[in-house]
C-alpha positions, 0 to 999 in steps of 0.5 A: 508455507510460503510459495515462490511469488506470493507475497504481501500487499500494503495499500495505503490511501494519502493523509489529509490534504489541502482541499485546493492547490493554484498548480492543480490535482497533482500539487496538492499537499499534505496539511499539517494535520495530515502531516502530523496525523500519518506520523501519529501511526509511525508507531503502530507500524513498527510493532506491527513489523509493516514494512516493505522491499519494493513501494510504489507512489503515485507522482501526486504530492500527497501520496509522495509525502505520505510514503516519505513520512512513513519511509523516513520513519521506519528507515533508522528502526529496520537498519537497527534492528532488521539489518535491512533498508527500507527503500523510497519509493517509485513513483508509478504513473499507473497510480493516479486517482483515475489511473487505469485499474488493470494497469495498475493491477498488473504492474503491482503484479508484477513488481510482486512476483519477481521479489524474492521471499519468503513473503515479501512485501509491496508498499502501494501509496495512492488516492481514491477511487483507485485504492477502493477499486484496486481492493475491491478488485482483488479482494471481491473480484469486483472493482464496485466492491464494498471497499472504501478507504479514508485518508491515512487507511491501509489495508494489508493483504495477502496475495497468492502465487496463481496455480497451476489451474488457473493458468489452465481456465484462462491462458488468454490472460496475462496472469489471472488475478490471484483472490487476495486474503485480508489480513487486515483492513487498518483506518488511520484512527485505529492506527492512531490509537494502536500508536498510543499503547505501541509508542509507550513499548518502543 
């Protein structure tokens, strides 16, 4: 049974990207390859039913382009069929490649716990280290955990609401981090491959 504030996690590493851009970092975009491939696993996310009611991007292009690719993709789907939009998502200056862990941690957090249910989702469209550490994070306790994402992967968690308890072991902190569950880690070839079999059933 659900409880008030869990709720679901999607993290997703950007597609392929130039390996160089004359603006810097930040600039760099999706090549065609990595267009093509994100749009490749469109199929393998919608009958798996992944979407979202909050996603949050980093400001660098690639991860904007892969969370539109994927927004614009599933939009038409879920209004047909869910009667619900799924939204565009925020860019969040926290989730830069080197961006801060517990800050980022804690604004996902957030945006988390004030969604209402049951199991409702956030989207988190970002680059390494940062997806491994924030994984890694919640899932071992440990940001040098075993977590290592391709581009294009995305790992499904489950995140619960904190007890009770745990408020009592730490309340110096802001919210003790929850232990996430995996519900499953997806790299972009298996998506790819899943779309295969999915797309002939859409």
């Amino acid at each position: 049974m659900a409880r008030l504030n869990d709720f679901e996690l999607l993290i997703v590493r950007h597609g392929i990207a130039e390996s160089y851009h004359d603006q810097g970092d930040a600039a760099r975009q999706l090549t065609d390859v990595g267009e093509q491939r994100i749009k490749r696993v469109l199929p393998t996310w919608l009958s798996m039913d992944w979407h979202w009611n909050v996603a949050l991007t980093s400001p660098y292009a690639r991860a904007k382009r892969t969370s539109e690719i994927i927004q614009q993709g599933l939009y038409e789907r879920y209004l047909e069929t869910h009667m619900m939009k799924i939204p565009e998502a925020l860019v969040d200056d926290q989730l830069v490649p080197h961006g801060d862990l517990d800050q980022a941690l804690f604004r996902i957090l957030d945006v988390g716990r004030i969604l209402a249910g049951p199991r409702p989702r956030v989207a988190v469209f970002s680059h390494n280290p940062l997806v491994s550490r924030l994984a890694s994070k919640l899932v071992c306790g440990d940001e040098h955990g075993q977590f290592s994402f391709g581009t294009g992967d995305m790992l499904h968690l489950f995140i619960p609401a904190p007890s009770h308890f745990d408020l009592v072991l730490s309340p110096q902190k802001k919210e003790p981090l929850p232990r996430a569950v995996v519900l499953g880690f997806y790299p972009a070839d298996a998506q790819i491959a899943m779309s295969e079999g999915a797309a002939l059933k859409l």
